[in-house]
VOBA-1610 file (N, C-alpha, C; in pm, whole numbers, padded with zeros to 5 digits, always signed):
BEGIN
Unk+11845+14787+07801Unk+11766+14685+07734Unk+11628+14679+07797Unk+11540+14643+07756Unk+11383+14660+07771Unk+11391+14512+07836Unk+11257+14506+07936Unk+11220+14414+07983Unk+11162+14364+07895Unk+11178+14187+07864Unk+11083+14092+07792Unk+10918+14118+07788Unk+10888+14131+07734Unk+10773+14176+07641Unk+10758+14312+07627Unk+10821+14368+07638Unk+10829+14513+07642Unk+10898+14574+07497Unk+10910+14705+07439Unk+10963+14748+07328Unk+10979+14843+07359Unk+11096+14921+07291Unk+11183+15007+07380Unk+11149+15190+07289Unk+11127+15283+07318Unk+11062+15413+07320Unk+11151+15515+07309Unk+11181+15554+07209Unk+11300+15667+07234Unk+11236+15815+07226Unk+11231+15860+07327Unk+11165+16008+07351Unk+11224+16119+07302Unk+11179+16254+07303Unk+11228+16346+07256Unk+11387+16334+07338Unk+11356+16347+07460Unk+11507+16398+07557Unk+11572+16279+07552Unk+11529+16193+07401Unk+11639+16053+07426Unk+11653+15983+07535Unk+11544+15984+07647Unk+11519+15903+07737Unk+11476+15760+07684Unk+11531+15623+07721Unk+11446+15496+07656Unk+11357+15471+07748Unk+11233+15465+07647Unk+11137+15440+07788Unk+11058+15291+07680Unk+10938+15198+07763Unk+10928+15073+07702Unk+10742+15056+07722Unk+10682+15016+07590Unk+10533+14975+07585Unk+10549+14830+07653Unk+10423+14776+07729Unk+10414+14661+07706Unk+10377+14579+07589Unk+10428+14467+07537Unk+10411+14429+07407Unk+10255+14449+07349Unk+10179+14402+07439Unk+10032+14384+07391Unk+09987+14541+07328Unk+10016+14628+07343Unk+10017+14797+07295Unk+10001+14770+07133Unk+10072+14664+07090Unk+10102+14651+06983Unk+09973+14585+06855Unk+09928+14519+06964Unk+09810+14448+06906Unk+09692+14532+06920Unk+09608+14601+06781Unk+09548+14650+06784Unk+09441+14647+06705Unk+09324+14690+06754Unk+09192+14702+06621Unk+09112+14817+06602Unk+09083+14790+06510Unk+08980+14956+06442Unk+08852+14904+06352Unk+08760+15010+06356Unk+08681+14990+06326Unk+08609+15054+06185Unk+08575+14991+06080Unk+08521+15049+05931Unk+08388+15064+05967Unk+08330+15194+06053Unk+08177+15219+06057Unk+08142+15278+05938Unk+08046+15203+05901Unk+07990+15243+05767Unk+07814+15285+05778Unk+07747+15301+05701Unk+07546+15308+05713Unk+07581+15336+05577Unk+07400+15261+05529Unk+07362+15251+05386Unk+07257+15328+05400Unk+07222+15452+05286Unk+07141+15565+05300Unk+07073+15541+05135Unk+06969+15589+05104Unk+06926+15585+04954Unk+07010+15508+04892Unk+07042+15371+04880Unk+07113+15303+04789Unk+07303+15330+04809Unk+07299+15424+04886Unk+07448+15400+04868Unk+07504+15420+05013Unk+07623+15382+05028Unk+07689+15350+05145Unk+07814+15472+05177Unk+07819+15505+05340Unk+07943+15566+05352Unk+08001+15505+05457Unk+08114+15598+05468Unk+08198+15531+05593Unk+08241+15656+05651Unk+08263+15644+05792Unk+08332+15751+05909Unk+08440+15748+05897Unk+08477+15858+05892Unk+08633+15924+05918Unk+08633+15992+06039Unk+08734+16023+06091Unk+08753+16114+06226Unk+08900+16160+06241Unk+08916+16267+06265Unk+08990+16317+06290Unk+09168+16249+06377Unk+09267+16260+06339Unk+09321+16193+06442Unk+09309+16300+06580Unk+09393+16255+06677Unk+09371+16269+06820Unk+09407+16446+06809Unk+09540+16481+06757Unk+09583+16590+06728Unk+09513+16701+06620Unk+09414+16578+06559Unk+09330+16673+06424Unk+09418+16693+06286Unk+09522+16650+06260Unk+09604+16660+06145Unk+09575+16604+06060Unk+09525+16450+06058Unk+09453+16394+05931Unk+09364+16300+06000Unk+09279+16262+05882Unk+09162+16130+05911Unk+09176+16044+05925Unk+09163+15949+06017Unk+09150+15811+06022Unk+09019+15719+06051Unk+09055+15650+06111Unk+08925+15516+06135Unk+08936+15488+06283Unk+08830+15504+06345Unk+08864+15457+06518Unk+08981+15340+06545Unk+09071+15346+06622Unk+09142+15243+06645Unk+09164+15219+06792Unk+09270+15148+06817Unk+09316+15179+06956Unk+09353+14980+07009Unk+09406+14983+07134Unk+09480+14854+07160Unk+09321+14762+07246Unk+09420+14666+07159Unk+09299+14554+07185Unk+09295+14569+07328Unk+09153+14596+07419Unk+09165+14575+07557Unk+09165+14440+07620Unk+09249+14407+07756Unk+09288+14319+07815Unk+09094+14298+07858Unk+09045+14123+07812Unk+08912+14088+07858Unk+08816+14123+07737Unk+08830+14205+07602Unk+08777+14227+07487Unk+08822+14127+07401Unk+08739+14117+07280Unk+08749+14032+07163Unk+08793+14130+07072Unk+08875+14126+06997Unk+08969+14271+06886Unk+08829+14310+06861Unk+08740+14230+06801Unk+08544+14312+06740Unk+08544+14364+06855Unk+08519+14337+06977Unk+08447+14417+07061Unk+08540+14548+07121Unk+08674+14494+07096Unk+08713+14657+07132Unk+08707+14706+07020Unk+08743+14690+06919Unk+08730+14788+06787Unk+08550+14831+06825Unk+08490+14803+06846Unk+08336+14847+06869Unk+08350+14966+06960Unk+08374+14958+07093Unk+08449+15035+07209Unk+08509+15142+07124Unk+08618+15114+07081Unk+08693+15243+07031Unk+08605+15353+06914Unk+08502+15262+06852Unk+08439+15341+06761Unk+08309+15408+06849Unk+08294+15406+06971Unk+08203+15461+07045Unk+08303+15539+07112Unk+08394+15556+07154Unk+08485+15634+07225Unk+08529+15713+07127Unk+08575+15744+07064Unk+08633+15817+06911Unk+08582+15858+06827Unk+08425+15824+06803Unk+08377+15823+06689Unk+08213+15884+06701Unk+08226+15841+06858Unk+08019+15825+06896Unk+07935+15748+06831Unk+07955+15625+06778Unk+07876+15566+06693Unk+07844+15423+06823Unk+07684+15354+06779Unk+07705+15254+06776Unk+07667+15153+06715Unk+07668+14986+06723Unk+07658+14922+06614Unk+07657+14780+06638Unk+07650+14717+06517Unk+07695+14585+06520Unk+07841+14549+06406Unk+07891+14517+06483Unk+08040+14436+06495Unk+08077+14354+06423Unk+08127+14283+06300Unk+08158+14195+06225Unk+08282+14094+06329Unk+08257+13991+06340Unk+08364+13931+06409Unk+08499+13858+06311Unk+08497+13919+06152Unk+08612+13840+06080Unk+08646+13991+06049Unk+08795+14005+06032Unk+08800+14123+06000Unk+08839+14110+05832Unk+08863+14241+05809Unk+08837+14248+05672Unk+08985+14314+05565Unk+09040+14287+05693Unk+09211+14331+05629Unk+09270+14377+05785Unk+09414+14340+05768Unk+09486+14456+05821Unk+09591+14528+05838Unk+09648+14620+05870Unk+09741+14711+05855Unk+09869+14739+05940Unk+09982+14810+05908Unk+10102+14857+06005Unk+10101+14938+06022Unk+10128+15038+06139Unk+10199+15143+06137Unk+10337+15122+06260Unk+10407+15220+06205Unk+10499+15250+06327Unk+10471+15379+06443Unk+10460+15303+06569Unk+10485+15367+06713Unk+10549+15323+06832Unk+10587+15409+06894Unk+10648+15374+07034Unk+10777+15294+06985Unk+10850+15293+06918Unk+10943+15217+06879Unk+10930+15132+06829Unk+10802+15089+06773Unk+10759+14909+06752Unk+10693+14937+06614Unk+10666+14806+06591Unk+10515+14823+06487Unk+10405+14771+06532Unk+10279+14854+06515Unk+10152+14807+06531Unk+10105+14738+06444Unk+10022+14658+06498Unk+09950+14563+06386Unk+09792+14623+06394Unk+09707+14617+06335Unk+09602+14651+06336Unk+09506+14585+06266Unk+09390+14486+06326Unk+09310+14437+06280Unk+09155+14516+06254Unk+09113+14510+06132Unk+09004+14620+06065Unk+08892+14511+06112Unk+08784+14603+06151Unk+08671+14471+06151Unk+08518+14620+06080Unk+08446+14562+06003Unk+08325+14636+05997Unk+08251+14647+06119Unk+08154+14769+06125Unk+08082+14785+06222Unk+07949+14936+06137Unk+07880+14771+06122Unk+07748+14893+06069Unk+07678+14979+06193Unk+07702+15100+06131Unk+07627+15213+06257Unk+07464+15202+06289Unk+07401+15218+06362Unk+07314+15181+06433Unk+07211+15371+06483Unk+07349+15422+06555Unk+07336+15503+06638Unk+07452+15603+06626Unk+07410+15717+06577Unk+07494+15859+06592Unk+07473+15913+06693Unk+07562+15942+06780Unk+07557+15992+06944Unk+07587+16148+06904Unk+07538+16296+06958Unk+07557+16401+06976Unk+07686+16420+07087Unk+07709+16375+07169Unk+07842+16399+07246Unk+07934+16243+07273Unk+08000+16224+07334Unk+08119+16090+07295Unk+08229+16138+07401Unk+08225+15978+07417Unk+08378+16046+07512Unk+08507+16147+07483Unk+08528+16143+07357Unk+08622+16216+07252Unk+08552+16325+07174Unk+08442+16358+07198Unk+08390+16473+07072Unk+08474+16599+07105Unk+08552+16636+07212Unk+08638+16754+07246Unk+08706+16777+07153Unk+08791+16624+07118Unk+08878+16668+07047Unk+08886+16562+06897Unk+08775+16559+06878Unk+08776+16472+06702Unk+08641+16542+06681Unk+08652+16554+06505Unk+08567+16550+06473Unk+08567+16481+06329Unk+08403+16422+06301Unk+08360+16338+06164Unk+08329+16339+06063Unk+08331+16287+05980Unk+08345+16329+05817Unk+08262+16135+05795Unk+08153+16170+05685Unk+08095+16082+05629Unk+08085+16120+05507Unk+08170+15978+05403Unk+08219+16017+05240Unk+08210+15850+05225Unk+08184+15873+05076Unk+08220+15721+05020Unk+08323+15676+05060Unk+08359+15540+05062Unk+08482+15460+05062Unk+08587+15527+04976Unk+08548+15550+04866Unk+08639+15530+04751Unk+08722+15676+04812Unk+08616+15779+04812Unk+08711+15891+04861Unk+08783+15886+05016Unk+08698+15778+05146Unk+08795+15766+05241Unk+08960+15727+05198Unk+08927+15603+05104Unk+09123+15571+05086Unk+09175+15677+05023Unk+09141+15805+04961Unk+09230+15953+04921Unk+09217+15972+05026Unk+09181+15989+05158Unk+09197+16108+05269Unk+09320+16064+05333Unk+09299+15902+05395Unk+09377+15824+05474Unk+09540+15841+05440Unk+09591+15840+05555Unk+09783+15863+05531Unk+09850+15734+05504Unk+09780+15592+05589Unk+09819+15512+05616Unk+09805+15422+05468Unk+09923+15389+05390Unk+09879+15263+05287Unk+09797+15153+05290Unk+09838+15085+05430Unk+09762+14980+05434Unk+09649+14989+05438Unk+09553+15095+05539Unk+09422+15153+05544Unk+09375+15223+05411Unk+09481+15276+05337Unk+09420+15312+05223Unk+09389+15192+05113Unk+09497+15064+05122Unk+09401+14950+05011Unk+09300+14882+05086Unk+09261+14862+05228Unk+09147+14821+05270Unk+09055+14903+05247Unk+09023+15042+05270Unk+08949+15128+05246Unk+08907+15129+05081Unk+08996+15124+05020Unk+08995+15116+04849Unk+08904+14955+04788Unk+08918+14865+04852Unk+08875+14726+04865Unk+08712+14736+04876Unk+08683+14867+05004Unk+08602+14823+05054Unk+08460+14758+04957Unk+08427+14817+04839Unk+08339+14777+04734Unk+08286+14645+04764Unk+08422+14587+04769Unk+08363+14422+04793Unk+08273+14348+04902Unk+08331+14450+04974Unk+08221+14447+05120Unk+08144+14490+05195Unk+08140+14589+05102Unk+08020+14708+05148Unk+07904+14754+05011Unk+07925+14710+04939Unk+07888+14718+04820Unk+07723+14653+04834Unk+07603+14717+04735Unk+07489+14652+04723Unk+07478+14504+04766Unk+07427+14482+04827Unk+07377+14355+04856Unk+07478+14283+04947Unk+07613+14294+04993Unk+07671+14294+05091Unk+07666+14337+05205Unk+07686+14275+05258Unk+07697+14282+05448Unk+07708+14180+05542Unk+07670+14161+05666Unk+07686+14055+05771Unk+07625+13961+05714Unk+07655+13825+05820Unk+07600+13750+05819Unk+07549+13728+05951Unk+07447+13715+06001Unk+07390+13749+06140Unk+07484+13673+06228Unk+07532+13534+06180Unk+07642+13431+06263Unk+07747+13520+06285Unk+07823+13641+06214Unk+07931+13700+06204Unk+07893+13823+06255Unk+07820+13840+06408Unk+07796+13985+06436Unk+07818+13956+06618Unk+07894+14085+06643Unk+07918+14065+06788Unk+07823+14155+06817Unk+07754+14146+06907Unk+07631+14235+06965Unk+07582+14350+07074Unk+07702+14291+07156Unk+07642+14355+07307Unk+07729+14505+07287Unk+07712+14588+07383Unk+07691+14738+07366Unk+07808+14730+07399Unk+07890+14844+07388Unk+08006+14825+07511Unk+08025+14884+07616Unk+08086+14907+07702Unk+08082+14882+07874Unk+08101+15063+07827Unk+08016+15095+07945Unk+08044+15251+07971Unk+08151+15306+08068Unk+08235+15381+08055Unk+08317+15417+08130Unk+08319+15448+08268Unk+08171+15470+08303Unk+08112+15511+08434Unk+08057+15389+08505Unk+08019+15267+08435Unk+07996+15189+08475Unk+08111+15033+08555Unk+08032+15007+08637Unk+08157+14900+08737Unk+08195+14828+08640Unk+08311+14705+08661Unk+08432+14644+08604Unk+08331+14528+08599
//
């Protein structure tokens, strides 16, 4: 039996092994930029390169879900930006034995970085919305992605009150 807050991991060699619960709570990020009138959004590779997704990753312990979803889309993605602090849907998947939850937040790009902590092993794809929800595996990411019109659409966007700002912490830099 798994220790309390913990969820229990069944490995290849059927070893049980256990996440801490918080693993579970997670956010990602919809980086988008508006070019001649029309808008795209980033895709990236998953970790393995098998299909596309949207930066994600577990809310960090001392982050706001916006500000790590920001983090993860600079770690994953090389982008940076400003942060929507309401998110805009979100999604399940199953891992580690559990289900993830995943909170989506926008994050208009700012800044395309040439190298990234992850450029080794992802790479990016910029397409309309409409065609990100055909790429995506995930349902739930595919009706947020499919949605997105409503919120990314002409004349949509932040509201300056609804923008988290500060950069995020560099990996090289102190705690």
């Amino acid at each position: 039996m798994p220790a309390p807050g913990r969820a229990p991991i069944l490995r290849a060699n059927r070893e049980m092994q256990t996440k801490p619960a918080y693993s579970y709570n997670q956010s990602a990020a919809i980086a988008f930029r508006r070019r001649a009138g029309s808008t795209s959004v980033l895709l990236i590779t998953s970790h393995r390169g098998h299909h596309w997704v949207i930066p994600k990753g577990i809310v960090e312990r001392g982050l706001t879900p916006a500000a790590s979803a920001r983090k993860e889309a600079w770690e994953e993605a090389g982008v940076h930006g400003q942060v929507g602090t309401t998110p805009v849907g979100t999604y399940d998947y199953e891992k580690w034995g559990g289900t993830c939850r995943v909170r989506v937040f926008l994050l208009e790009v700012e800044q395309v970085l040439d190298e990234w902590p992850e450029s080794n092993v992802r790479r990016r794809r910029w397409v309309s919305p409409e065609a990100a929800a055909t790429l995506v595996r995930n349902e739930g990411l595919r009706r947020i992605l499919h949605d997105a019109r409503s919120y990314l659409g002409e004349g949509a966007g932040f509201c300056p009150a609804e923008r988290e700002t500060a950069q995020p912490a560099r990996r090289d830099a102190p705690a």
